[in-house]
N, C-alpha and C positions, 0 to 999 in steps of 0.2 A: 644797668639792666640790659640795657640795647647792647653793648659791647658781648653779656653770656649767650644773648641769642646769638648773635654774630659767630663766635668762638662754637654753640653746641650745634650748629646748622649743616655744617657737615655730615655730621654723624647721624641726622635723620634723612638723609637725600642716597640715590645711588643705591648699590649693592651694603651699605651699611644697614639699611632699614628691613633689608629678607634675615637675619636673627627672628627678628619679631617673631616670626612664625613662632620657630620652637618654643619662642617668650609664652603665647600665645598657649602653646598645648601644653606647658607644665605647669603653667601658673594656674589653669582651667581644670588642669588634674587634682590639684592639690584643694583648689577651693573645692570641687564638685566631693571630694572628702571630707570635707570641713561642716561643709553647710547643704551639702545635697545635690545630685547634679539637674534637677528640674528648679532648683533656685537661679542656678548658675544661666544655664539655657534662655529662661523668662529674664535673666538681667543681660544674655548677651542681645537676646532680639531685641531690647529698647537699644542697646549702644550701635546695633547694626542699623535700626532707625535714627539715630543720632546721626553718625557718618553718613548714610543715607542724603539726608535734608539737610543738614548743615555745614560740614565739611567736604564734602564732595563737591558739591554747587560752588562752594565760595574756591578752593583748589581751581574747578575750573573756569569759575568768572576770571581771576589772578592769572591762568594761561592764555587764554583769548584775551585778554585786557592788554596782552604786546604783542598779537600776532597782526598781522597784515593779512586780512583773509580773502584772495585771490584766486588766479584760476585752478594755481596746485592744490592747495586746501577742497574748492569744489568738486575738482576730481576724484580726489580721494574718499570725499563723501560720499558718491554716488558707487566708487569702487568696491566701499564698505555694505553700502545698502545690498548691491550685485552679490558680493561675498555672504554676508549673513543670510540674505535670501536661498542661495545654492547651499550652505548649510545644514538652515532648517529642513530644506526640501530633500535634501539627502538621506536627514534622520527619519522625513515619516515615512519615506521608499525603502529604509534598512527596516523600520519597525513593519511595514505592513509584510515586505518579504518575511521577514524572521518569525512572523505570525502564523502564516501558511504553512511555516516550517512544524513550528508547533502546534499547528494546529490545535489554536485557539478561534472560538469563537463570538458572532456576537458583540456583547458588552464588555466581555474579557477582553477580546480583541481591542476594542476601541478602549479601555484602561488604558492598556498596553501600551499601543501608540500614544495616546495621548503621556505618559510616564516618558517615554525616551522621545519622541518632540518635545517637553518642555527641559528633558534634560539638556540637551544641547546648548543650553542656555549655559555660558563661560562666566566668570569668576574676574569681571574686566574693569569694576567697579573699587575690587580688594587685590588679588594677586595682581590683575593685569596693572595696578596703579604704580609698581613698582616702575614701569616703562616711564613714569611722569617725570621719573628723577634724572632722564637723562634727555639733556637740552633735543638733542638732534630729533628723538621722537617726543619730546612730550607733544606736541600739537597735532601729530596723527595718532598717539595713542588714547589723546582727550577727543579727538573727533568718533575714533571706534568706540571709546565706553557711550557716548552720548548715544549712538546713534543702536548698543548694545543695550541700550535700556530700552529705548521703543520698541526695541522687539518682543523683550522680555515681558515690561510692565501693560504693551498696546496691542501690537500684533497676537502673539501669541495667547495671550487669555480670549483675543476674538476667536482663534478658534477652535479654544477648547471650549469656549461657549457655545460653537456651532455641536462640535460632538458631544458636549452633553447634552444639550434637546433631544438628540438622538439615542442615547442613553433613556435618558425618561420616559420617550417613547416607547422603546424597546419593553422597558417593566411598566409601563400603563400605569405610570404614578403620575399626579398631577402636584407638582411639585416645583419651588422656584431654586433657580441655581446659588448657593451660598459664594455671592460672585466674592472678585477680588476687593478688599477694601479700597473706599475713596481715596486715601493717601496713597493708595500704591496705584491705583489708577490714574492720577495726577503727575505722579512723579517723571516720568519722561517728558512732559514738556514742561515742567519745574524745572529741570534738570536746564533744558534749552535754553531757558530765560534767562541763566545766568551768564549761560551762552554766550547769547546774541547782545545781550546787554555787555558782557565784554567788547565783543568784536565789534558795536558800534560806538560804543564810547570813545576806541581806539582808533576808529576810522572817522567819526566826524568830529570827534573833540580832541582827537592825540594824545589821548589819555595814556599813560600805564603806568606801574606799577613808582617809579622814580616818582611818578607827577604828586603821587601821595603825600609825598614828603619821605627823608629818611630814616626820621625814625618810626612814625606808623609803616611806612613801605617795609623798612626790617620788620616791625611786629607782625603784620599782615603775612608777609610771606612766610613765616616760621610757623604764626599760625596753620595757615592752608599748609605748609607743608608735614604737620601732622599728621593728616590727612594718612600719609603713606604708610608709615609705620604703624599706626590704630588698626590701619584696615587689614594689614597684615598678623596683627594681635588677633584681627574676630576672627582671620582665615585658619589661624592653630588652636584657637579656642576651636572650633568647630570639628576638630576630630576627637573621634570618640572611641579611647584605647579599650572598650568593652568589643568592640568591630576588630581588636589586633590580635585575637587570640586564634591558637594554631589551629585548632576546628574553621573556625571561621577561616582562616586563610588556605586552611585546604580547600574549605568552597570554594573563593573566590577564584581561584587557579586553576580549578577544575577546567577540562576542554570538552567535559558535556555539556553542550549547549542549550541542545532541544529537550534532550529527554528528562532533566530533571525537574520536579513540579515546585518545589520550593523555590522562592522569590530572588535566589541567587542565578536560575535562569535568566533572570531578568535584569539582574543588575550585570553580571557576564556582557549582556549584550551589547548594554550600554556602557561599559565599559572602553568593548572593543571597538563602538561607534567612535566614541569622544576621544581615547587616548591614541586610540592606531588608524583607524580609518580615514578619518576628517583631519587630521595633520597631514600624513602621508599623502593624503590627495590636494590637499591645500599648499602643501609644502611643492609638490611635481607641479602645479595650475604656475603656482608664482614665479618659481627658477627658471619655468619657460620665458616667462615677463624680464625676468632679471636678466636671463643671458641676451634677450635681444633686444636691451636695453628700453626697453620700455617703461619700465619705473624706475622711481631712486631707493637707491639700498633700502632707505629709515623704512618704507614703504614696505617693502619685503619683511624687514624684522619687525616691524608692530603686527601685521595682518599673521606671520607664520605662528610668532609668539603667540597671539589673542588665541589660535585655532588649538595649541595646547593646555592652554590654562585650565585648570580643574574646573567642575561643575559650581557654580556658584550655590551659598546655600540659601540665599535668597527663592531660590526657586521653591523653599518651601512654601511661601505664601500663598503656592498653587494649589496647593492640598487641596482647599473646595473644590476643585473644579475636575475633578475626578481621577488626579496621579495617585501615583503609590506609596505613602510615606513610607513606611521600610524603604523603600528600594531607592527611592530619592537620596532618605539619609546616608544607606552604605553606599549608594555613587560619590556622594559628596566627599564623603570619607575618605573612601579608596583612590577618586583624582585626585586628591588633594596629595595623599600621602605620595601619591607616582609623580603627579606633573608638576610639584614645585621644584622638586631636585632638578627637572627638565628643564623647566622655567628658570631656575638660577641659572644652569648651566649656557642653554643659549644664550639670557643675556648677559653673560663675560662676554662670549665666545663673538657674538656678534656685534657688542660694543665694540670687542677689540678688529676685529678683523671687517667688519661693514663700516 
């Protein structure tokens, strides 16, 4: 038994595990034929809560449980908080400008924004997970997902919960916010405990992963390292070939920005936030770091990487709290379909050459 994990371990680590994807969206197609595609959906969000709370956490207890977590690690920390912070704040300065533009107002307005603030929320948990598979980044790439969830699951519901009081008020309903559920409000320092519970086991007991023993230490790691390819399954389940048809992508390509009123306005936007905007300036912030040696390469490709990674569709959970689900769902769709191929491709390119 231990010897086929051994033998099949390979092929679920690295660049073998991005197939998934397509796994993912034919297998998704085929069933949402078979059996419906609102069966399919209701059975992907339990597997995405699966991965979520169970392999996620244990994947990253299994990486912090042999890091040495010191002053490089710290730094990188607070580099990522810096980073995701200038991020967010970029999207609601592009959403409120592009507001003005269209003069939207109001409660529209505050939609609005609040739909492409919570879009910026990255895919770092499923696509970005591929990075875990390669030694040199997995421990900055498991520092950016953690610290990519408290933004997601903490920070940012606080403050769509600020703008929708303001919302409420605006229609003079006396009304309570349909907040985010308990489990998903938990979940970023869930996530940390398994964390920190690695990183001190490893520093005051000199625990890891060998100390296991060999052959739970094989099962252990083959397990978490499922992790990768699963989550890459739920990221091609999640496009949806009713969004690929030529209508629809004439929308999408459209270069009217402001003037059309249908909700491809809005996903355009964010579009052009997520896939060209926020890379390209994230990408110029860090090469300045990298040429004057300031950071180490793995640093550069986890942070350039994370800033293209598709929208996560996690971000649906925000629904209550006053995004746009159309327009969430075709962002999800359409990064996903543009910035995996980006995502593969950098990481060849910057495996081989970083």
């Amino acid at each position: 038994m231990i010897e086929i994990l051994e033998a099949t371990l390979p092929y679920i680590t690295g660049l073998w595990t991005l197939p998934w994807i397509l796994i993912g969206f034919l297998v998704t197609l085929l069933l949402s034929h078979a059996i419906g595609e609102q069966k399919v959906n209701r059975g992907m969000k339990k597997i995405g809560l699966v991965l979520l709370y169970v392999f996620v956490p244990l994947l990253l207890f299994r990486i912090f449980l042999s890091v040495d977590f010191r002053q490089n690690e710290i730094t990188f920390t607070i580099i990522c908080f810096i980073t995701l912070s200038s991020i967010y704040a970029l999207s609601y300065f592009f959403a409120t400008s592009k507001a003005n533009k269209m003069n939207i107002k109001r409660t529209e307005r505050r939609h609005f924004i609040k739909t492409v603030l919570t879009n910026q929320g990255r895919s770092s948990a499923f696509v970005g997970g591929a990075m875990l598979a390669i030694p040199e980044w997995r421990v900055m790439a498991a520092i950016y997902m953690s610290i990519g969830a408290i933004f997601l699951f903490a920070i940012v519901p606080y403050i769509l919960a600020y703008l929708h009081k303001k919302d409420l008020k605006d229609k003079e309903k006396d009304s309570e916010i349909q907040a985010l559920p308990w489990y998903l409000k938990i979940f970023p320092w869930y996530l940390i405990i398994f964390a920190f519970t690695g990183i001190i086991l490893h520093e005051t007991k000199n625990v890891n992963v060998d100390s296991l023993g060999a052959d739970f230490g094989m099962f252990f790691t083959f397990f978490t390292q499922i992790t990768i390819p699963a989550a890459l399954y739920y990221v091609g389940a999640g496009i949806r070939p009713h969004d690929l048809k030529i209508n629809e992508l004439k929308k999408m390509f459209s270069l009217n920005f402001e003037k059309t009123k249908d909700h491809w306005s809005w996903v355009r936007n964010i579009f052009f936030l997520t896939v060209i905007i926020t890379p390209i300036l994230t990408t110029i912030f860090f090469i300045i770091f990298l040429a004057l040696d300031l950071i180490p390469k793995p640093w550069f490709a986890v942070i350039v990487i994370n800033s293209i990674l598709p929208i996560t569709s996690t971000n649906m959970f925000l629904v209550p709290y006053g995004i746009d689900k159309k327009v969430t769902a075709l962002s999800v769709t359409w990064t996903t379909i543009v910035c995996v191929p980006l995502v593969v491709a950098l990481i060849t390119l910057f495996e081989i050459y970083l």
